[in-house]
C-alpha positions in Angstrom: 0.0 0.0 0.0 1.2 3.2 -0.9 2.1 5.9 1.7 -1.1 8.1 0.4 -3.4 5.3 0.6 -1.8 4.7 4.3 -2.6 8.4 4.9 -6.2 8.0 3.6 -6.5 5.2 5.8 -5.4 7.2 8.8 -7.6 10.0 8.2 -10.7 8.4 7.8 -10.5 6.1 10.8 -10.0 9.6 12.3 -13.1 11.3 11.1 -15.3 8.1 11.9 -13.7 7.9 15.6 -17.0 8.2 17.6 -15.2 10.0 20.7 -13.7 13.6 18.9 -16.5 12.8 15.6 -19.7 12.0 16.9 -21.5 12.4 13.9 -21.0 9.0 12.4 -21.5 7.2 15.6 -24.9 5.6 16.4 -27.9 7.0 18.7 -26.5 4.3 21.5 -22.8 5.2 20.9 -23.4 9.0 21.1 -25.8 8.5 24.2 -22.7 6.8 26.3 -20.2 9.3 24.9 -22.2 12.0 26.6 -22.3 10.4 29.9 -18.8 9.4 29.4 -17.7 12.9 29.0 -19.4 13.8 31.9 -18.0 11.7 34.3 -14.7 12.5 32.8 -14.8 16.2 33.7 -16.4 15.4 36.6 -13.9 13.4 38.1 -10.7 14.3 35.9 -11.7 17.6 35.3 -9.7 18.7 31.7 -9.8 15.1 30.4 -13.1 15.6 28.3 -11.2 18.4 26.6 -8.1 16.3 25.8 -9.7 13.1 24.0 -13.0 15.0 22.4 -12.2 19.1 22.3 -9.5 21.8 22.6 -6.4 19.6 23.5 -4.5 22.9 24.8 -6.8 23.5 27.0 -7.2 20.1 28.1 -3.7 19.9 28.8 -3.4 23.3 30.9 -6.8 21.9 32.6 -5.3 18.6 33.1 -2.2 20.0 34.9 -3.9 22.0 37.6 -5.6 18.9 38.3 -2.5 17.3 39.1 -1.6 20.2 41.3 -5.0 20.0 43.3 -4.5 16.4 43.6 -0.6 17.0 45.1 -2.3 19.7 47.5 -5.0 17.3 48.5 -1.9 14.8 48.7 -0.1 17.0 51.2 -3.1 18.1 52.9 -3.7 14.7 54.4 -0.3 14.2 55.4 -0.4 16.9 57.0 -3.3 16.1 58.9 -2.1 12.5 60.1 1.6 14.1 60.9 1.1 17.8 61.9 -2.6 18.5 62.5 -2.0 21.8 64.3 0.4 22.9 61.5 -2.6 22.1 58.6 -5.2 23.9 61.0 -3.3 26.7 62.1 -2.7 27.3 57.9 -6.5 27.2 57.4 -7.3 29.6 60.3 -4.5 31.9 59.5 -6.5 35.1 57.9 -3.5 35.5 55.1 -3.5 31.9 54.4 -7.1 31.6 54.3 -8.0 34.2 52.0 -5.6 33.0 49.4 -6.8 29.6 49.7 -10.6 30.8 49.1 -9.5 33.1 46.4 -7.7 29.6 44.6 -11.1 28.0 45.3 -13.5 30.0 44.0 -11.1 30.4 40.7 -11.0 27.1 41.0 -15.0 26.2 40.8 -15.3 29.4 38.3 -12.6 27.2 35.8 -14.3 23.7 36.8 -17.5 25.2 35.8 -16.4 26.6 32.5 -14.8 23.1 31.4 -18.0 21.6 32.1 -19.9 24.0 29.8 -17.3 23.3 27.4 -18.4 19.7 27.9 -21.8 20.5 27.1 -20.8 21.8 23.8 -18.3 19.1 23.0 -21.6 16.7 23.8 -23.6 18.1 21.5 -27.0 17.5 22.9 -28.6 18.1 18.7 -26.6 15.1 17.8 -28.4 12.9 20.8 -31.9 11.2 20.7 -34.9 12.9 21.7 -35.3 10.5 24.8 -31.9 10.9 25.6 -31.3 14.7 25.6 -32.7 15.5 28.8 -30.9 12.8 30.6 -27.9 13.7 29.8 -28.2 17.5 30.4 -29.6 16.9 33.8 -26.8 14.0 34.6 -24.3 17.3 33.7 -26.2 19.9 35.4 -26.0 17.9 38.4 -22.1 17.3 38.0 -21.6 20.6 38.0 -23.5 21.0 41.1 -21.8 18.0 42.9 -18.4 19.3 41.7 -17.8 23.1 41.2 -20.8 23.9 43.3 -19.7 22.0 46.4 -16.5 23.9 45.5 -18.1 26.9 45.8 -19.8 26.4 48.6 -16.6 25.3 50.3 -14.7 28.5 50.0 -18.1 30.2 51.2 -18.2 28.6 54.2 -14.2 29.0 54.8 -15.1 32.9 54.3 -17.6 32.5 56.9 -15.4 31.0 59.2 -12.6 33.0 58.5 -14.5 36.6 59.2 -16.0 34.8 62.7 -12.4 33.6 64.2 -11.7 37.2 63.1 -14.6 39.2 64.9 -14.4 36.4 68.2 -10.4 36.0 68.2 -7.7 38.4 68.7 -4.5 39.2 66.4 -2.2 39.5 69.6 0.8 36.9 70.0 0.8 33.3 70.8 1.0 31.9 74.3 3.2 29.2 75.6 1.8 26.5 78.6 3.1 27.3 81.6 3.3 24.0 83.7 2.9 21.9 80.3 -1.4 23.1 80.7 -3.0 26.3 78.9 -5.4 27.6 81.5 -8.7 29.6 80.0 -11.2 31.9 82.0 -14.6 30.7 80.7 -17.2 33.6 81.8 -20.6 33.8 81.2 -22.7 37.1 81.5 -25.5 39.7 80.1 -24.5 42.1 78.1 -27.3 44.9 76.9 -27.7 48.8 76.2 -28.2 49.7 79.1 -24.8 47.6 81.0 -21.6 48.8 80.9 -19.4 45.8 81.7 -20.9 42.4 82.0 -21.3 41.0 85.5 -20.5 37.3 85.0 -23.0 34.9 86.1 -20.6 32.1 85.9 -17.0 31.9 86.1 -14.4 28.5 85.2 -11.2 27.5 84.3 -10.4 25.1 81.8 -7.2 24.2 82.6 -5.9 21.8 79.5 -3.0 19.5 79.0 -0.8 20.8 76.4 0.3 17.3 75.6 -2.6 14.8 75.8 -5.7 17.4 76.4 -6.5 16.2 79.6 -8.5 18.6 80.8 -9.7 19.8 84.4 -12.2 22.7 85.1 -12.5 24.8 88.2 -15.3 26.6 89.2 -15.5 29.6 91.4 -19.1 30.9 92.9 -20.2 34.2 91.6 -20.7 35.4 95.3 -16.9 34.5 95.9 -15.6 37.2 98.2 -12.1 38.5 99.1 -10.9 37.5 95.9 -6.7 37.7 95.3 -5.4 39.5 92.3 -2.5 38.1 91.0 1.1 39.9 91.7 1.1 41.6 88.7 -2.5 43.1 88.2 -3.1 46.9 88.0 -6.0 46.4 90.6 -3.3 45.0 93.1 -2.3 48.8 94.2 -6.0 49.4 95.0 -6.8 45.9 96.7 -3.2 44.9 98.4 -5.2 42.8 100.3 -7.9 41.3 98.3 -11.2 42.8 96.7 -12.4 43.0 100.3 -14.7 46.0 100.3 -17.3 44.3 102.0 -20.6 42.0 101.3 -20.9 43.8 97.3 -17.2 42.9 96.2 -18.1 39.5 94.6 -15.8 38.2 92.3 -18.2 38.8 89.6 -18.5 42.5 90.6 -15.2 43.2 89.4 -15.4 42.9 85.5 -18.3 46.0 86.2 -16.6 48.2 88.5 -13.3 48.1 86.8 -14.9 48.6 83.5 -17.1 51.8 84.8 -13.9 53.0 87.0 -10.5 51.8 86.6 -10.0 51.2 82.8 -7.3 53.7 82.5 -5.4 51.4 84.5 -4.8 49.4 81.7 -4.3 51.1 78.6 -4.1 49.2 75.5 -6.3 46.8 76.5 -9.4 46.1 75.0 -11.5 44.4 77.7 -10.0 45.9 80.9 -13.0 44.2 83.5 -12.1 40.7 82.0 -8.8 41.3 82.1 -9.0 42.5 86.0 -11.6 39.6 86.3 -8.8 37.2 85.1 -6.2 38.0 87.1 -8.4 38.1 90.1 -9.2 34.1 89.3 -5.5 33.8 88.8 -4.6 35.2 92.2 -7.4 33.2 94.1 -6.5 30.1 92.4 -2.5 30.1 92.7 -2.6 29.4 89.0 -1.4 31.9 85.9 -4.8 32.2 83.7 -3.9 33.1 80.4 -6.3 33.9 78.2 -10.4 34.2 78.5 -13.5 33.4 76.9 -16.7 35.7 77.4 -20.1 34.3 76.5 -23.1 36.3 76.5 -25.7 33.9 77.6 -28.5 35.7 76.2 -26.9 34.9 73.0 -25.5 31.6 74.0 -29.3 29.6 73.1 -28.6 31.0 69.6 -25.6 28.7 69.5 -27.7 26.2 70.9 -30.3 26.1 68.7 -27.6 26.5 65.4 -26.7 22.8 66.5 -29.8 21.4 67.2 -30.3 21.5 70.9 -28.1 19.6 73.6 -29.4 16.2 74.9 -28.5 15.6 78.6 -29.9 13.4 81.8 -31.3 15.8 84.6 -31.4 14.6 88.1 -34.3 16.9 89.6 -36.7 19.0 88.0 -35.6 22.6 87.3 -38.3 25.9 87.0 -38.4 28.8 84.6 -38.8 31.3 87.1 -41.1 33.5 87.1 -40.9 37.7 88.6 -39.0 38.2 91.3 -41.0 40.0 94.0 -38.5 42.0 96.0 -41.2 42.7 99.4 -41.2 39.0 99.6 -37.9 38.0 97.8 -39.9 35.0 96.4 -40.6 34.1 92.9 -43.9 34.4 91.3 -45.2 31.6 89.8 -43.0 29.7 87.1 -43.8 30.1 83.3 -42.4 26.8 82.6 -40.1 23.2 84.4 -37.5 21.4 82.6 -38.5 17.7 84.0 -35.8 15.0 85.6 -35.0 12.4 83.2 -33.1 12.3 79.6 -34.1 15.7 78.2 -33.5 17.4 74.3 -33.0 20.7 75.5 -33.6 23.8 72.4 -31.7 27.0 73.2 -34.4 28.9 75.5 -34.1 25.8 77.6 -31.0 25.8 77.9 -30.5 28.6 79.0 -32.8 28.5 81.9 -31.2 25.2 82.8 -27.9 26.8 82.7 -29.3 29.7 84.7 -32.1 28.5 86.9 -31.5 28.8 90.9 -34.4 29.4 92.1 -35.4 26.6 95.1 -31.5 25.5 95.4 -28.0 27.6 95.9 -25.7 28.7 93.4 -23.8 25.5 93.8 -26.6 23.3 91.9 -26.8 26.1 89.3 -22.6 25.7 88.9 -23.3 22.2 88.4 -25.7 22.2 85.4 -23.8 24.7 83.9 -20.8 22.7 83.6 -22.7 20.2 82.5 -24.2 22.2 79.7 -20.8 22.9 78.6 -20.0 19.6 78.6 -22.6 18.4 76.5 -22.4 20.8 74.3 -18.7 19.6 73.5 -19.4 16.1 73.6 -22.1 16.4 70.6 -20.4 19.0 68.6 -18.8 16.6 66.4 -17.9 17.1 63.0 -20.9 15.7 61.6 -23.2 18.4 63.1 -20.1 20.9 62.4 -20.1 20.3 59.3 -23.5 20.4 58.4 -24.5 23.1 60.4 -21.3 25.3 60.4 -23.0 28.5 59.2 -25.7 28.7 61.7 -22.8 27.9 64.2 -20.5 30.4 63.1 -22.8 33.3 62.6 -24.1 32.5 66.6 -20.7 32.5 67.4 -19.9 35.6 66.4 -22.6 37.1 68.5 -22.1 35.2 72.0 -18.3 34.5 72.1 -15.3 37.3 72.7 -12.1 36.2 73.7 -8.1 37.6 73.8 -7.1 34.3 72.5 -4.9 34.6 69.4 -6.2 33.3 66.1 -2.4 31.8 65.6 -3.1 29.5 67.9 -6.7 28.2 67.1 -4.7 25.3 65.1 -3.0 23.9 68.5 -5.8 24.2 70.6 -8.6 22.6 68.0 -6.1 19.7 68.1 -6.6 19.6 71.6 -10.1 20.0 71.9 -9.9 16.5 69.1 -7.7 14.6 71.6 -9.8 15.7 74.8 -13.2 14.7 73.2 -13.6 11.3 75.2 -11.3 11.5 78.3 -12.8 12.0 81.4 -13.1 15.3 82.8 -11.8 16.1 86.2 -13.9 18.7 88.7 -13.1 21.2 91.3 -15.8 23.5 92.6 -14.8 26.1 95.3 -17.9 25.6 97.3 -20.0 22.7 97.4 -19.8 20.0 96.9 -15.9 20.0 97.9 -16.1 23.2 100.3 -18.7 23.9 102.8 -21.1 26.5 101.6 -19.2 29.1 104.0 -16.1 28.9 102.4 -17.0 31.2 99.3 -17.5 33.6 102.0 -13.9 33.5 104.0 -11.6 31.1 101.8 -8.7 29.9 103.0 -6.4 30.7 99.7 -3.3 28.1 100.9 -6.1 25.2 101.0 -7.5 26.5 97.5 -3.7 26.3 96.3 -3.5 22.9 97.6 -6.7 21.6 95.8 -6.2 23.0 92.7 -2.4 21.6 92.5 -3.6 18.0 93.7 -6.3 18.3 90.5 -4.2 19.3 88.3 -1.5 16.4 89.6 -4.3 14.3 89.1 -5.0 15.7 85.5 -1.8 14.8 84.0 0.5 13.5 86.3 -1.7 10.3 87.0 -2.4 9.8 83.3 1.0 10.4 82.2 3.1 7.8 84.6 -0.3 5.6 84.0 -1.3 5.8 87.8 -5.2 5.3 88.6 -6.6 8.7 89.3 -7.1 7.9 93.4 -3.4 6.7 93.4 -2.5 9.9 93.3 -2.2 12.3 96.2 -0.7 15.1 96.1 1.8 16.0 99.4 2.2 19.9 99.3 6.5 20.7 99.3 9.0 23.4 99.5 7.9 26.3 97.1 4.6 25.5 96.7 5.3 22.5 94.4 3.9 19.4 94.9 5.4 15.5 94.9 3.2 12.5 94.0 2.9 10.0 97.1 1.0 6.7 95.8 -1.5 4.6 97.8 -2.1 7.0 100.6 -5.5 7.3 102.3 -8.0 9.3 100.5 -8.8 11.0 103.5 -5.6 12.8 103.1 -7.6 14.8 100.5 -10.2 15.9 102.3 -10.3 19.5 103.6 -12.3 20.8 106.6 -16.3 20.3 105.4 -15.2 19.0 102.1 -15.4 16.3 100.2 -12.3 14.0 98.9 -11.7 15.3 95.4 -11.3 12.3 93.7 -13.8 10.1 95.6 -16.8 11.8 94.4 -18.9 10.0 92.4 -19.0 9.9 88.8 -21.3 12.7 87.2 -23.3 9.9 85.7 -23.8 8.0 88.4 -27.0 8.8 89.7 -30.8 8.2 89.3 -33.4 11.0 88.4 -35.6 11.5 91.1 -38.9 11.7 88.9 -41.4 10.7 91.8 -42.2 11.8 95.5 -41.3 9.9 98.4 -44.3 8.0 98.8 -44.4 6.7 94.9 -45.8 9.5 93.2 -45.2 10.8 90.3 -44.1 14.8 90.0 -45.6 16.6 87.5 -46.0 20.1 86.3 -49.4 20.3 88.0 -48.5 19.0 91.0 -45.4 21.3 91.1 -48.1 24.5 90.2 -50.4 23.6 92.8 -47.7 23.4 95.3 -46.5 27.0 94.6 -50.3 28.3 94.6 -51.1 26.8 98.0 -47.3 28.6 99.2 -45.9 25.3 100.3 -42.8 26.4 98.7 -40.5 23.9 101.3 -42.0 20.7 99.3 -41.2 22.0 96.3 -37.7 23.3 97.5 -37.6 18.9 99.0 -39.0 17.6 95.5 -36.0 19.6 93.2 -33.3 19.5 95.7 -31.5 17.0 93.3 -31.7 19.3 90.1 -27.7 20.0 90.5 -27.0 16.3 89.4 -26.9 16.4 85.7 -24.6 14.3 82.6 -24.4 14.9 79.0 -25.7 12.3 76.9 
């Protein structure tokens, strides 16, 4: 055969080749090109282009393919080598934006190939019947595929402008101790407050290996509170915030705020700043950073993921007016029964809140417990596919100082404390004597707080049981680990040992009355309308037990 006939050959199978040259292909064979090509840029976006279209741009397509696929590539080895490191590049504001901006050029170019696609398909060419199958199949490619890209670097913008309006841009912090200790406040903040006075106050004080983490509460009605060495408010309280029966520990974020902020200039919450170092002074413990959360706000963030599910040991009212000639509480609009409980974000709240009938202590108690539910079921799942909700609430409840740098290290903590038990101190009851808020004794606080925090990482990490570990105060303050002692050794005057309480779950609802009966809103109403408010104070007493579920 001649070398023209050879050529002739060549170009002929080349216009009949049904991939590039549709036209001489069957109905069947043009029906499965069109799907073929569909899948192709779906999952090899720039492939459809290089066997049936523009072969330049099929190639350039083709490469930054390969160069998403490397970056996915690295991407998970980051995550199963240096987690924080892949975080922290996510969260960082620079980093972030340029990875969004890639994105969305990225979905703008993956959306453009598959209209090319669509051309290089020819839908004239295909069957009547098969037309509309095939445009939908693409149409819904380019949904999965540059739309979910799309939507990506949305939600990363979303994320990125709330760890911007909650987080600061100030430097990183080191553990001190190997723990990062955080201020968790809660309060009310409205037009007409200046300063919030915190309802609650805790310290999350977390392993900066393992994530081990321990939390302290202190009472809101916690008086004579220290301020650390170097606070401001030191030269004005040498000897404590001691001005009498209105200098609460939760007083001091307000009056600081309305009268002292020029003490620290610069700063741009100076009443949670002064509130922090008064917790770090009382506690024998450098706090580093806090957390603020508005709890009017906080059922917002409640509600975004879809309620908190906890057990409740006692029933708990929604008060009602507070009646200052009789200092009672009118009648309640609403109880949050004993028993497993789906709580939406108004309940919540009153859960978290609720003290009416019990002390402060039971309130302390839910509250943690709240918080602890609410990081038990905020898993990625519910992250994930509620993330906008939860980071539009977030930007309306949470403030803290704690750098943005740093988000990457502590998420990776948060993922490795998710599942560890939690340890517990409370400076009142049920490990102090309900006095003791009143006139502390500040060594004994010292004492308890280092034999937790012994207990928080010092047990785990030589693989001790937690009650094998008792903590034997030292020279300077420090403390040595003395195995198999008596638990009584922990126990302080009117306390309770701190690690022979029992566990948070371990304990039944109390859903019925004494004699067998059953409590129920409209026996708890009729109570409060015949005045017999010391039954119902006998029938909720237990509403401070409470576990996540």
């Amino acid at each position: 055969m001649s070398s023209s006939n050879i050529q002739q050959s060549a170009s002929d199978t080349a216009l009949t080749d049904p991939v590039r040259y549709p036209v001489s292909a069957s109905p069947q064979v043009r029906t499965k090109r069109g799907f073929v090509l569909v899948l192709m840029t779906l999952l090899v976006p720039g492939s459809a282009q290089l066997v049936a279209g523009d072969r330049k741009l099929g190639r350039a397509a083709l490469r930054v393919t390969l160069c998403v696929w490397a970056a996915l590539v690295l991407a998970v080895i980051l995550l199963l080598a240096n987690r924080p490191l892949l975080i922290n590049l996510i969260t960082n504001p620079f980093a972030s934006l340029a990875i969004i901006i890639v994105m969305v050029a990225l979905a703008a170019g993956w959306a453009i190939l598959f209209i090319n696609t669509l051309r290089l398909i020819r839908p004239v060419l295909l069957a009547p019947p098969a037309r509309p199958a095939v445009v939908i199949s693409l149409v819904l490619a380019m949904v999965l595929g540059s739309g979910s890209l799309g939507y990506a670097a949305y939600l990363l913008n979303v994320g990125r402008n709330a760890i911007g309006s909650i987080f600061s841009a100030g430097p990183a912090m080191e553990p001190v101790e190997g723990r990062y200790n955080f201020l968790m406040m809660g309060g009310d903040a409205g037009d007409d407050r200046t300063g919030r006075r915190p309802d609650s106050l805790s310290v999350l004080s977390v392993d900066a290996k393992t994530g081990q983490t321990a939390i302290i509460s202190i009472p809101r009605n916690f008086q004579n509170a220290q301020f650390s060495a170097d606070s401001p408010m030191r030269a004005i309280y040498p000897d404590g915030y001691n001005c009498g029966d209105e200098c609460l520990i939760n007083a001091i974020n307000t009056e600081v705020t309305n009268e002292h902020a020029d003490l620290y200039p610069g700063v741009a919450d100076p009443g949670a700043q002064a509130t922090l170092e008064a917790v770090s002074g009382t506690l024998g413990l450098t706090v580093q950073a806090y957390v603020l959360v508005d709890m009017e706000g906080f059922s917002k963030l409640i509600d975004a993921m879809g309620g908190i599910k906890i057990k409740a040991g006692g029933w708990v009212p929604m008060s009602g007016y507070f009646d200052e000639a009789t200092k009672t509480h009118g009648m309640p609009i609403g109880w949050i029964p004993a028993g497993d409980q789906t709580l939406d974000g108004d309940h919540a709240l009153w859960y978290g809140r609720s003290r009416e009938y019990v002390d402060d202590y039971s309130r302390i108690q839910r509250q943690q417990c709240v918080q602890q539910a609410m990081l038990k079921q905020l898993d990625p799942a519910t992250l994930l596919s509620k993330f906008e909700d939860i980071a539009n609430a977030g930007t309306k409840v949470v403030d803290s100082n704690i750098s943005s740098a740093q988000l990457g290290s502590f998420l990776d903590l948060a993922i490795k404390a998710r599942g560890q038990d939690v340890k517990r101190l409370t400076i009142g009851p049920p490990d102090f004597d309900a006095s003791f808020s009143t006139v502390p004794d500040f060594d004994l606080i010292h004492e308890r707080v280092d034999q937790l925090l012994a207990s928080a990482s010092g047990a785990q990490s030589a693989g001790l049981p937690d009650d094998a570990l008792v903590a034997a105060p030292t020279g300077g303050g420090h403390l040595q680990a003395a195995a198999l002692r008596s638990p009584a050794a922990l126990t302080p005057a009117g306390g309770t040992p701190a690690q022979q309480s029992p566990a948070p779950s371990d304990f039944t609802p109390v859903t019925t009355t004494p004699d067998g009966e059953p409590i129920t809103e409209e026996m708890l109403t009729q109570l409060k309308l015949e005045g017999d408010e010391e039954a119902i104070r006998q029938l909720v007493a237990t509403n401070g037990q409470c576990a996540p579920l």
